[in-house]
TORZA-69494 format. One line per 3 residues: number of its first residue (from 1); their letters; for each residue x, y, z of N, C-alpha, C, O. Coordinates in steps of 0.1 Angstrom, whole numbers. Atoms other than C-alpha are relative to their C-alpha. Example, Ala and Ser with C-alpha at 12.3 -4.5 7.8 and 13.67 -1.06 7.14 Angstrom:
BEGIN
1) AS) 9,-12,0,123,-45,78,9,12,0,19,12,7; -9,-11,0,137,-11,71,-8,11,8,-3,22,9
This chain:
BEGIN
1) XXX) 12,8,4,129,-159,-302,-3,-11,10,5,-19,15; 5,14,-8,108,-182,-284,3,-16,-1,-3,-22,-10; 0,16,2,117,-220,-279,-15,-5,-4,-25,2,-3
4) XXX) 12,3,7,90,-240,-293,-7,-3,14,-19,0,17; 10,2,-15,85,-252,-253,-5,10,1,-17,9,-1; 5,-7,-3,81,-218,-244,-15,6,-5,-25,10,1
7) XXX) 15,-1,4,55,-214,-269,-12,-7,7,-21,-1,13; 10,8,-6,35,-242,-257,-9,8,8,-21,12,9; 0,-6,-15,40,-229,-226,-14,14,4,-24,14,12
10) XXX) 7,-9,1,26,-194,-236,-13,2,-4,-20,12,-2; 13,0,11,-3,-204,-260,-16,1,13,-26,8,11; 13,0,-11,-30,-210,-226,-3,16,3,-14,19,7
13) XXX) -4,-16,-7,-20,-170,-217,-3,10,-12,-7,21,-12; 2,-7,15,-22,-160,-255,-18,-4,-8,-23,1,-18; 12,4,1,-55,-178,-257,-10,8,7,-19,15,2
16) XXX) 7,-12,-7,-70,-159,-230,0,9,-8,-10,11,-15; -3,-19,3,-59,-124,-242,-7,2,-12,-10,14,-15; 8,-1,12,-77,-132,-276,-13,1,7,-19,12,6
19) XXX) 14,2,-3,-110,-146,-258,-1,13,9,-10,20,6; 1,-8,-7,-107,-121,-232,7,11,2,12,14,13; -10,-16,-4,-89,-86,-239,-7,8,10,-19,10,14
22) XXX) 3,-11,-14,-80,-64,-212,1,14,-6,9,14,-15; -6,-10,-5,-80,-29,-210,6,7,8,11,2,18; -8,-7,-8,-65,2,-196,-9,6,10,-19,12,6
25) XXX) 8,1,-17,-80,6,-159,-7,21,-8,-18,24,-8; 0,-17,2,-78,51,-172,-4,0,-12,-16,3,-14; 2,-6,13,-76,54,-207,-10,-9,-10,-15,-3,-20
28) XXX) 3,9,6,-92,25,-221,8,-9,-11,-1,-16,-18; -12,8,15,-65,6,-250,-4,-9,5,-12,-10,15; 1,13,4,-66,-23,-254,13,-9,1,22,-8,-7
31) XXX) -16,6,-4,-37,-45,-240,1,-7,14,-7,-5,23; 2,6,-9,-25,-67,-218,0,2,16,-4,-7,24; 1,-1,-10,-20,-52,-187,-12,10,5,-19,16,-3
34) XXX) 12,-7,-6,-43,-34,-159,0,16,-4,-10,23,-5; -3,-18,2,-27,3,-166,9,1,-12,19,-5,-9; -12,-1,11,-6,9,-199,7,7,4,8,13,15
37) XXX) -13,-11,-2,23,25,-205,0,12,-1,8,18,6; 0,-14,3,17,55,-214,-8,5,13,-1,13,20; 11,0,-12,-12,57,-185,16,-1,13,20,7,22
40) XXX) -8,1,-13,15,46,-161,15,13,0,17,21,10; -10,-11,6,44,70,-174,-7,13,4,1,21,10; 5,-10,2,21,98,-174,-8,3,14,-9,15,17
43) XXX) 6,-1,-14,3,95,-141,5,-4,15,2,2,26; -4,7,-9,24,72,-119,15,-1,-3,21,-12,-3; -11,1,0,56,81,-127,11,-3,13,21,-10,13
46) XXX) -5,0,-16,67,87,-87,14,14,-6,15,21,-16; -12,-10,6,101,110,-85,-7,13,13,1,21,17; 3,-11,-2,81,136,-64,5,1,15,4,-8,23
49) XXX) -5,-1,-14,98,150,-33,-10,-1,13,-21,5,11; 8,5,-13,82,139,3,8,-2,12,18,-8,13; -6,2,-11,89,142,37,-1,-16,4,-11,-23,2
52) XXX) -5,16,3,105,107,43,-10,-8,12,-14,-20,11; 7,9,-8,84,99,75,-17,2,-3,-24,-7,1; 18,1,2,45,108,65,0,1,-14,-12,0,-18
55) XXX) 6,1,11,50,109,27,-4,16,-5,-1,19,-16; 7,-14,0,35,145,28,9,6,-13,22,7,-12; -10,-10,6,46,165,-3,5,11,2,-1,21,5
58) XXX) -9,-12,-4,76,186,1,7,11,-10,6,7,-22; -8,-7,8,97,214,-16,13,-3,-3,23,-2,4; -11,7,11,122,202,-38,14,3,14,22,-7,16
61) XXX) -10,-5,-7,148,217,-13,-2,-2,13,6,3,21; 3,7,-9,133,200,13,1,-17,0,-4,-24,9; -6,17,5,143,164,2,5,-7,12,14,-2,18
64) XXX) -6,6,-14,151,140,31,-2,8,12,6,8,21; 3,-11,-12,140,164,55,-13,-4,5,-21,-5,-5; 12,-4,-7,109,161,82,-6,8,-4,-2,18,-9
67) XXX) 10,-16,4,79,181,76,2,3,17,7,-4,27; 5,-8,-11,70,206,103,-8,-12,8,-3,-18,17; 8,7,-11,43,184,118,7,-15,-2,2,-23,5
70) XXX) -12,13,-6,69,152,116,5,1,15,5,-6,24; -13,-2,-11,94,172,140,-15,4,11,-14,-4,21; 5,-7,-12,66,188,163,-10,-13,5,-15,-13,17
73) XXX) 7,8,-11,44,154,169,1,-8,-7,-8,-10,-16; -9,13,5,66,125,159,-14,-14,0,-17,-19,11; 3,13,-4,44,93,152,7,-10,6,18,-8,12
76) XXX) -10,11,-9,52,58,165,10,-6,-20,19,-15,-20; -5,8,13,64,48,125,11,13,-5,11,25,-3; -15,-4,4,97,58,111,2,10,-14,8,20,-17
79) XXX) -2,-1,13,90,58,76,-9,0,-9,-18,-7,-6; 12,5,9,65,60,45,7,0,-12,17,7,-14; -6,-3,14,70,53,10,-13,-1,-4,-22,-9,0
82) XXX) 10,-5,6,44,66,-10,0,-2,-21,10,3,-27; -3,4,14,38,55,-52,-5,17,-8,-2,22,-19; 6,-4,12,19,82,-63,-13,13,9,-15,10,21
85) XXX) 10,-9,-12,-8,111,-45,-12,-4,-1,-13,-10,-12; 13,3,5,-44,105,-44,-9,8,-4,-17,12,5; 3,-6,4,-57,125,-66,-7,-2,-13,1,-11,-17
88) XXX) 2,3,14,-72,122,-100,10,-2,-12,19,7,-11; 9,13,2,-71,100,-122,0,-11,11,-10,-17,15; -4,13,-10,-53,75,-97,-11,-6,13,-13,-17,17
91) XXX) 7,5,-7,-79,78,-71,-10,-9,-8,-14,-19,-2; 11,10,6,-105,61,-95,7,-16,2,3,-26,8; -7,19,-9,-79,27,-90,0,-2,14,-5,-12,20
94) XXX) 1,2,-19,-78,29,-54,-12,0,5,-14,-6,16; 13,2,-3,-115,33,-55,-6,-18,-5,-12,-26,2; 4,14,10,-119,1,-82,0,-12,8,-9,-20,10
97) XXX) -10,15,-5,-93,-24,-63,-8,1,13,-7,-9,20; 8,-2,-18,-115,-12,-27,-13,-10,2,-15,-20,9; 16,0,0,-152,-14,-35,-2,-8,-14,-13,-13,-16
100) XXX) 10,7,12,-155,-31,-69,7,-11,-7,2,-16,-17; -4,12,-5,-133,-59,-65,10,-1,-14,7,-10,-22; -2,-3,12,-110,-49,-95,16,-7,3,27,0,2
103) XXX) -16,5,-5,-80,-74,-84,12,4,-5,23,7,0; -15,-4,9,-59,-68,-115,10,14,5,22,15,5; -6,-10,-9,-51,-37,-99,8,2,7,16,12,8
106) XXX) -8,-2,-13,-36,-44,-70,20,-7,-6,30,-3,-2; -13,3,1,-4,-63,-85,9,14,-10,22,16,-10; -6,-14,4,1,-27,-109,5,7,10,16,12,9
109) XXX) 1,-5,-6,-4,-13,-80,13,-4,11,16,7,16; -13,8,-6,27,-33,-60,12,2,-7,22,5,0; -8,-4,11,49,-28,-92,5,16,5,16,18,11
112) XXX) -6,-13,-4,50,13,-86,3,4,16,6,15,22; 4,0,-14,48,6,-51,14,-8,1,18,-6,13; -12,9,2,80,-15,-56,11,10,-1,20,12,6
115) XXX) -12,-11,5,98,12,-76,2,14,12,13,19,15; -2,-15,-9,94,41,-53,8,-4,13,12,4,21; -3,6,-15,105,18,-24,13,-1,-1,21,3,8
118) XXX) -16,-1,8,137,12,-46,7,10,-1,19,10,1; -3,-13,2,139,47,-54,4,10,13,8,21,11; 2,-11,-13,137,60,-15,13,-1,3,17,9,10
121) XXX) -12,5,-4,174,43,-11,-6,-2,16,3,2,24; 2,-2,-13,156,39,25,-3,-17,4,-12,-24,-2; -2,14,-1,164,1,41,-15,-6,-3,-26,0,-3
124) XXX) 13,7,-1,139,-23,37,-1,-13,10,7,-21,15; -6,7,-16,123,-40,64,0,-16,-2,4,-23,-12; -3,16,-2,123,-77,74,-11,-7,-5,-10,-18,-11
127) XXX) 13,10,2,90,-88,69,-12,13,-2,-12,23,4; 10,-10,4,59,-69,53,-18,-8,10,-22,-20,14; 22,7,-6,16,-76,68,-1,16,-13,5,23,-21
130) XXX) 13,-8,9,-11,-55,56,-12,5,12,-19,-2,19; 12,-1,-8,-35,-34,75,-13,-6,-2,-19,-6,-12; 11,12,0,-61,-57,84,-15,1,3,-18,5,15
133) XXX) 12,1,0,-96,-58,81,-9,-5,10,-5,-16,13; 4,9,-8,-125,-65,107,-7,-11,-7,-9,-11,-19; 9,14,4,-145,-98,102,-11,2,-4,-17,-8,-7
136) XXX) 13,-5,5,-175,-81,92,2,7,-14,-5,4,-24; 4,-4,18,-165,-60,61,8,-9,-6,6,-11,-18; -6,10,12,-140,-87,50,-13,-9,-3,-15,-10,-15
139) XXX) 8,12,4,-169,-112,51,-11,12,-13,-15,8,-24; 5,-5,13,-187,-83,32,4,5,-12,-3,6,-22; -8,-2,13,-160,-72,8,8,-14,-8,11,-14,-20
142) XXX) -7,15,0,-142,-111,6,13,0,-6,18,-8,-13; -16,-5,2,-110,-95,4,5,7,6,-3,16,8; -9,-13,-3,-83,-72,19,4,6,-12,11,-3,-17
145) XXX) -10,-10,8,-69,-46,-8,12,1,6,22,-2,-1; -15,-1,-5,-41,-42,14,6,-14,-4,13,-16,-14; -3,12,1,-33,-75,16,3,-4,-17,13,-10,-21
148) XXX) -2,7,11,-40,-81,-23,6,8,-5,9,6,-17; -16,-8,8,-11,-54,-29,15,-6,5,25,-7,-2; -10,3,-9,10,-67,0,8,-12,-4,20,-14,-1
151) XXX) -8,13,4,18,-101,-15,10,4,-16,22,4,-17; -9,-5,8,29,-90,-48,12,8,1,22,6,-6; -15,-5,-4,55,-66,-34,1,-2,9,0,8,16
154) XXX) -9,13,-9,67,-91,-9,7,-5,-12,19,-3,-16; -9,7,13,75,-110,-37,8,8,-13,16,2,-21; -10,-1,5,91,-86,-56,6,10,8,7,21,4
157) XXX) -12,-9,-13,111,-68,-29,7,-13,6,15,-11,15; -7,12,-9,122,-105,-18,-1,0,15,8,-5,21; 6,-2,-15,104,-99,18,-9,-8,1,-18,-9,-7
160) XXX) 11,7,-3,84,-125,37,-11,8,9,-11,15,19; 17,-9,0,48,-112,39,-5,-10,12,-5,-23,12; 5,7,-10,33,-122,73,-18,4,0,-24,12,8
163) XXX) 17,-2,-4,-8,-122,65,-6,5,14,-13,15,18; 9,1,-17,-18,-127,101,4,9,10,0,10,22; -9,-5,-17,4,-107,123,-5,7,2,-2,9,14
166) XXX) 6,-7,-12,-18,-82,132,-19,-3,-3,-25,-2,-13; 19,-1,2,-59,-86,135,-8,17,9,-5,24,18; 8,-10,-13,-85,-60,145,-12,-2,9,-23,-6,9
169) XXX) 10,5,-13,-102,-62,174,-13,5,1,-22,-1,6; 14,-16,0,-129,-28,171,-4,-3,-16,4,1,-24; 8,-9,10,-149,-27,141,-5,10,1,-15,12,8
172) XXX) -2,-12,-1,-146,7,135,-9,8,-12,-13,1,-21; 8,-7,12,-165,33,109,14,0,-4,24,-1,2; -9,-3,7,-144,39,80,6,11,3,-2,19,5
175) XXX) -2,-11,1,-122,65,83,-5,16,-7,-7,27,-3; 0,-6,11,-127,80,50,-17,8,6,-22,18,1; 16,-5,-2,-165,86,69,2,8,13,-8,13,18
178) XXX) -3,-6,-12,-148,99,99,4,19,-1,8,24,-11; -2,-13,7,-146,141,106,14,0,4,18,-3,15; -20,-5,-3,-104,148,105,0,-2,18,6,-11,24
181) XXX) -2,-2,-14,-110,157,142,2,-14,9,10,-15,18; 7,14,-9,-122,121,156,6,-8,-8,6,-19,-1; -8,9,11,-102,101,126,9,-8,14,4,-19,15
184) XXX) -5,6,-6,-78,90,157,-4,-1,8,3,-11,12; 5,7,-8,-99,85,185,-8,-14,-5,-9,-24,2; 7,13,4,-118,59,163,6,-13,-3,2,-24,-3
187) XXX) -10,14,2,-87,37,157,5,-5,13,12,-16,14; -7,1,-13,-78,39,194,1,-13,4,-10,-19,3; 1,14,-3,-72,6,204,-7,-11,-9,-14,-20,-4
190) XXX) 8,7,6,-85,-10,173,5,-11,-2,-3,-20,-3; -12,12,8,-56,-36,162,8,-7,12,9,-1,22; -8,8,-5,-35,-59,178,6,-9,-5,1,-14,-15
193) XXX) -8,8,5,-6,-85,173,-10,-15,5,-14,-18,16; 8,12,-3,-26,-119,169,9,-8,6,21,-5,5; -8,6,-7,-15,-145,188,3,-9,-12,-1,-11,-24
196) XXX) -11,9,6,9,-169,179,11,0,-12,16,-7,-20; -5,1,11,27,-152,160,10,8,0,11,15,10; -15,6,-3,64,-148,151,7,13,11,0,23,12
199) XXX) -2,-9,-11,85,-125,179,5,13,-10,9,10,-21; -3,-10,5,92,-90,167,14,10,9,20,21,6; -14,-11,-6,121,-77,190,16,-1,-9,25,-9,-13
202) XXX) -14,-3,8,149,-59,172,-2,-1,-16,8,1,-23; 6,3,12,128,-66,136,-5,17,-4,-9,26,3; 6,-12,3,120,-37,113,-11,-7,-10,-7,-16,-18
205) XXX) 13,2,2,84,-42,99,-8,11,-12,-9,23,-11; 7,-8,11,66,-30,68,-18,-1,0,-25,-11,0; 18,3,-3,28,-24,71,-6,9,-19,-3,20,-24
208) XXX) 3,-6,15,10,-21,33,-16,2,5,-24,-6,11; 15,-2,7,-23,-2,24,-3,8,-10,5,17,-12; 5,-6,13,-39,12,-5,4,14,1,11,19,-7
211) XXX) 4,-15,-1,-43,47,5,6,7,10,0,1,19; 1,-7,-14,-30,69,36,-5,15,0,1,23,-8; 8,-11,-1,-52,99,45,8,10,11,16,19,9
214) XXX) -2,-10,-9,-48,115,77,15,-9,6,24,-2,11; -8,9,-10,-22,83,91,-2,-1,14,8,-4,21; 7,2,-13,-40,80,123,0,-18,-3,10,-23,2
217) XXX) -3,17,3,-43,39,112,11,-7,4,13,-17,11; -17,8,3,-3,34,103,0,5,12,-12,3,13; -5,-4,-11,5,50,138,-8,-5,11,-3,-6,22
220) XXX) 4,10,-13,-21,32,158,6,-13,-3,10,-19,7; -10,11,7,-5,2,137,15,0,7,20,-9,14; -19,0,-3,33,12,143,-1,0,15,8,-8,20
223) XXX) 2,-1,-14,20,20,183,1,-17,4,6,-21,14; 0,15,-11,12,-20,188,12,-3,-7,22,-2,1; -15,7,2,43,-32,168,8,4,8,14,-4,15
226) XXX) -9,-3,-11,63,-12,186,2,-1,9,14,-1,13; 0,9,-9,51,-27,214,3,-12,6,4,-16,18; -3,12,1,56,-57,205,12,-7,-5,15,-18,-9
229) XXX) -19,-1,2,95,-49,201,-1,1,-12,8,-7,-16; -6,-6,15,96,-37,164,10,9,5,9,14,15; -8,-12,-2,128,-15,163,-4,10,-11,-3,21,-6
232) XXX) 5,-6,13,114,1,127,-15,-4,-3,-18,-16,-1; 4,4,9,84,5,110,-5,10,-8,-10,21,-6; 3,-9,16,80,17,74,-16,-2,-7,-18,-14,-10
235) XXX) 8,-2,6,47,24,58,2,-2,-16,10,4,-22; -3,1,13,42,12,21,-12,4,-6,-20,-5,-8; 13,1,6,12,28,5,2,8,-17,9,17,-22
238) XXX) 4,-3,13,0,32,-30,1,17,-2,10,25,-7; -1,-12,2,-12,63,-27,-3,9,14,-11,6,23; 5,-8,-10,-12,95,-4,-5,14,-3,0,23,-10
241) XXX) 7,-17,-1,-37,124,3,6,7,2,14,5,11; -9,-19,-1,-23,161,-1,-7,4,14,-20,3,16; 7,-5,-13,-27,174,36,-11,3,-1,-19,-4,5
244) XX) 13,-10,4,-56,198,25,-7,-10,1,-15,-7,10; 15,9,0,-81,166,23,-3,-5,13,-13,-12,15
């Protein structure tokens, strides 16, 4: 039972939830979080086998194992942990929290993004960023998604979240508008380690974003850390595309 402080405490938060109920991002209920339980249980449970460095789904008997295109054209990044595939319903969140500014989102979204990270038994690294946006669509979107996942699991992974450490240099077409073929020529040199910021040799490094498609991004990503003396870096995303897309 509640202390009478705690009440207090709670009544501003319980006041809200009367004047303003939330629902469920999928199903619609009525309650206080962005995705219910049942919704999250049933869609985002995680558990599914993946090759441990792209995420890519694998055959059960393939567990901890490289895929085929891991071993034959190794990125510069080590590791991915993946919540969930992007597929229906889930892509409608990853659309939401992108384009339609649907914040509550992103800390659900950090939560299974947490668990699966827990669940990989695979180290965690020193310090987390967030793929970074150029100065043009942030000023048109007035947020990173990455970023508004990236702090929440900092904080619950107990990892210091470095905002700044990488910027991009190219404003680039979206990938998502790019054909498969040309997806990595367009990131070619887009990113870099901004200046002044903290040394990375012998550091293993976590890069968070909403979605990973082709991974042309996280591997032009992992290419400058690595350069910039990362010994590791692990990929944290939400969700990942089934090769076929």
């Amino acid at each position: 039972m509640l202390s009478p402080t705690s009440r207090l405490r709670a009544l501003p938060r319980l006041l809200l939830q009367a004047l303003l109920p939330s629902s469920c991002a999928l199903c619609g209920a009525v309650q206080d979080a962005a995705v219910c339980r049942a919704c999250s249980l049933a869609y985002a449970a995680g558990g599914r086998p993946r090759c441990p460095c792209c995420a890519n789904p694998a055959a059960a008997g393939d567990t901890g194992r490289h895929c085929g295109a891991c071993l034959a054209d190794a990125p510069a990044f080590d590791a991915t942990v993946a919540a969930c595939d992007y597929a229906a319903p889930l892509d409608s969140l990853v659309l939401g929290l992108k384009f339609s500014a649907r914040l509550a989102l992103a800390p659900w979204m950090a939560a299974r993004l947490r668990k699966a990270a827990l669940a990989s038994g695979a180290p965690l690294p020193d310090l987390l960023c967030a793929v970074p946006l150029g100065p043009r669509r942030l000023v048109e979107r007035g947020y990173n998604q990455a970023l508004e996942v990236a702090r929440p699991l900092a904080q619950g992974l107990g990892i210091p979240l470095a905002p700044r450490l990488l910027e991009r240099v190219l404003e680039t077409a979206a990938q998502s508008g790019v054909a498969p073929g040309e997806r990595r020529r367009n990131v070619r040199g887009a990113f870099a380690l901004a200046d002044g910021q903290l040394p990375l040799a012998g550091r293993h490094v976590g890069v968070v974003d909403d979605v990973m498609t082709s991974g042309h991004t996280l591997d032009e990503l992992a290419g400058v850390l690595k350069a910039a003396g990362a010994a590791r870096v692990t990929n944290f995303v939400f969700a990942r595309t089934p090769p076929h897309a």
